[in-house]
C-alpha positions as CSV (number, residue, x, y, z in Angstrom):
1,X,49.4,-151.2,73.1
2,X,45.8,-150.8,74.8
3,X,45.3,-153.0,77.8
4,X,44.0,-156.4,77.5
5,X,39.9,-155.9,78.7
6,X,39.6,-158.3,81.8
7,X,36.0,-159.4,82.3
8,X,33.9,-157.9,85.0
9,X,32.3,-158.8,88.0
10,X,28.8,-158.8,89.3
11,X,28.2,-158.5,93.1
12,X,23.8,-159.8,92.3
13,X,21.8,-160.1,89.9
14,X,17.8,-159.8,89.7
15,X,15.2,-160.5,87.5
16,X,13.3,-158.2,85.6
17,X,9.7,-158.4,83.9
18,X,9.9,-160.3,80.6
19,X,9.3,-157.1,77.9
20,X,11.3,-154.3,80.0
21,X,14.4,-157.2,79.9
22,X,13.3,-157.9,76.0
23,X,13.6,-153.9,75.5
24,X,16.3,-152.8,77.4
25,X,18.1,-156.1,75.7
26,X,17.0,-155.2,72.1
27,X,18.5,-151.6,72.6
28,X,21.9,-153.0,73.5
29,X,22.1,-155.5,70.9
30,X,21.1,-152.6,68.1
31,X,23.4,-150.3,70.1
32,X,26.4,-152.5,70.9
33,X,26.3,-153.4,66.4
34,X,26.4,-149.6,65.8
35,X,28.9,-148.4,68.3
36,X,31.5,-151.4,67.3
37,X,31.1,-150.2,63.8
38,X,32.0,-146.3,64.5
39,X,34.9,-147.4,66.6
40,X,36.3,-149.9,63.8
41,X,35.8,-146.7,61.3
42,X,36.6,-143.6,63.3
43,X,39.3,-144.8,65.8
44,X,41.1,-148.3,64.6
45,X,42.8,-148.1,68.5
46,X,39.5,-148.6,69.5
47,X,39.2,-145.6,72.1
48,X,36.1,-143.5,72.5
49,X,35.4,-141.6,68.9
50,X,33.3,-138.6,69.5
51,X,30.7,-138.6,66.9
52,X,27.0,-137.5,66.5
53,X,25.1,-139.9,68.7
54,X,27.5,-139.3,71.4
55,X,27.4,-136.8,74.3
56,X,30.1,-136.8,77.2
57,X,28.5,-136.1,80.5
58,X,29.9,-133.5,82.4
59,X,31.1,-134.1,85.9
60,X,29.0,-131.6,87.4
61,X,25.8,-132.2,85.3
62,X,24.0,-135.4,86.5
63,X,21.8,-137.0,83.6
64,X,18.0,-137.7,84.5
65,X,16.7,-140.8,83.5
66,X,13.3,-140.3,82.5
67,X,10.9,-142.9,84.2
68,X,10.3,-145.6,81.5
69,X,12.1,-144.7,78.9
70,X,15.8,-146.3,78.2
71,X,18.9,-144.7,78.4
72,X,22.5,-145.9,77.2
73,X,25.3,-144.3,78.3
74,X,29.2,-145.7,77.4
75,X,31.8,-146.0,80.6
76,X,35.1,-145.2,79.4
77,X,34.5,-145.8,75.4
78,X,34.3,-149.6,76.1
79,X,31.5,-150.8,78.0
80,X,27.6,-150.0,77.4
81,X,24.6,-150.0,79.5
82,X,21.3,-149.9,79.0
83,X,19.3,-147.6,82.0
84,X,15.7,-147.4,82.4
85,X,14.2,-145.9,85.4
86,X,11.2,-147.6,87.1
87,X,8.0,-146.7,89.0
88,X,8.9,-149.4,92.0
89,X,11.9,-146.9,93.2
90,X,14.9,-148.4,91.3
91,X,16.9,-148.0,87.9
92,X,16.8,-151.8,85.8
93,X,19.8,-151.5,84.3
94,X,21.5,-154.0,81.8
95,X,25.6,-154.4,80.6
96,X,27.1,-155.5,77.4
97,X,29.9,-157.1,77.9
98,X,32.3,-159.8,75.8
99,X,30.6,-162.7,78.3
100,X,26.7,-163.1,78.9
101,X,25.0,-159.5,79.4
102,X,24.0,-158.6,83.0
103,X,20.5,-157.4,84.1
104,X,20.6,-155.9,87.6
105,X,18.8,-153.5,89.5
106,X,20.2,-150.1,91.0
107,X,19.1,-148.1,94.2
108,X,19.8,-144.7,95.0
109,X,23.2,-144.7,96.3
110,X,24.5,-147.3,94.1
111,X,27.5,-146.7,92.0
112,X,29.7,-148.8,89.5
113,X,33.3,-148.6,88.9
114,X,36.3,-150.4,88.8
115,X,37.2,-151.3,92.5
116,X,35.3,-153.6,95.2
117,X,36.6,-151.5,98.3
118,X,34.8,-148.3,96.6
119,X,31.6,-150.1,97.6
120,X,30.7,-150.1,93.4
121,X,27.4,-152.1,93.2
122,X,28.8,-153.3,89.8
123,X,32.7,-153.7,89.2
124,X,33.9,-153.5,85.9
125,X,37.8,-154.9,86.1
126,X,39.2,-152.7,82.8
127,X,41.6,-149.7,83.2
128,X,39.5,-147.6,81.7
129,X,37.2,-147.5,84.1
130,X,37.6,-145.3,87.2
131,X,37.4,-146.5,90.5
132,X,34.1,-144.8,91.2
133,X,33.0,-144.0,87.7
134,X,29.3,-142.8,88.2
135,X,26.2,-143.4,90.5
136,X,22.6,-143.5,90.6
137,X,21.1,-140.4,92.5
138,X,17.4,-139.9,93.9
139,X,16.5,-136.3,93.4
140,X,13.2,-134.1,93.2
141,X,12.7,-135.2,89.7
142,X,13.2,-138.7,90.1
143,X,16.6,-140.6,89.2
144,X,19.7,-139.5,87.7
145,X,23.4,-140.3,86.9
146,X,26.1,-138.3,88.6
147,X,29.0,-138.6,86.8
148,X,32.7,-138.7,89.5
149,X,34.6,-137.0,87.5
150,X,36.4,-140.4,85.3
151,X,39.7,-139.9,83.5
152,X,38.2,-141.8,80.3
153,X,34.7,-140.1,80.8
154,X,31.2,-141.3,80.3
155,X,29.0,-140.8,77.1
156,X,25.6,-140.6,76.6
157,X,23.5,-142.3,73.7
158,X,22.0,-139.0,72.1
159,X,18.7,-139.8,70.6
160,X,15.8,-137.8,69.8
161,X,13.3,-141.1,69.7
162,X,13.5,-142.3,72.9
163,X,12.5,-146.0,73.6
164,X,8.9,-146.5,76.4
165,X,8.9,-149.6,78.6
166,X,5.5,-148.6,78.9
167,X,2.6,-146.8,77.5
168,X,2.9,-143.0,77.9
């Protein structure tokens, strides 16, 4: 029997600029349709299938997120978020959830995961999130994920046409 989901909660919230939210909110929606579809037809348990789109992220391999285009990763094969780095030193980032979908804004440093006392800017109250699950890194290259090495992993939306927030 999987574990009844328990809904999250957000420590803030921001606002973003009108298209970037309309973007980063279009993505989800499209993304959230197609991933409840391959979870209803490749795993009727509903745990993380492992199909084409999908990619884990190693532990030791942090993912860059290129500034201004959008990237969705999965937390544990139940949650999605929509990542998109930005010229004003932070990553927008937006969560689909079974309530309202939250838009906040992440700093280098900030991580989510499931507890409060791990300092996790966003806390996601499911088991199969870990406590510290992954966080948002400041490197050479600009911004990237680091995954913590979760016991239910983290996957990343594998797509070849990657969506601008702005013009190239």
């Amino acid at each position: 029997m999987l574990p009844k989901k328990e809904k999250h909660t957000k420590t803030s919230t921001v606002e973003f600029n009108q298209t970037a939210n309309l973007l980063l909110q279009g993505v989800l929606d499209a993304e959230r349709q197609a991933f409840s579809k391959i979870i209803k037809q490749d795993n009727p348990m509903g745990n993380p299938p492992f199909h084409q789109n999908f990619e884990r992220l190693e532990p030791n391999g942090p993912l860059l997120l290129p500034e201004g285009k959008i990237v969705v990763v999965s937390l544990g094969g139940a949650h999605l978020l929509a990542l998109c780095a930005t010229d004003s030193g932070r990553v927008d980032c937006m969560m689909q959830d079974t309530g309202p979908d939250i838009s906040i804004s992440l700093a280098p440093g900030d991580s989510i995961g499931r507890s409060r006392e791990s300092g996790c800017k966003i806390v996601i109250s499911d088991s199969r999130i870990s406590r510290q699950h992954i966080i948002v890194q400041h490197g050479e290259n600009g911004f990237f994920l680091q995954n913590l090495g979760p016991t239910n992993g983290t996957c990343v939306w594998d797509s070849e046409s990657n969506i601008q927030t702005k013009p190239a």
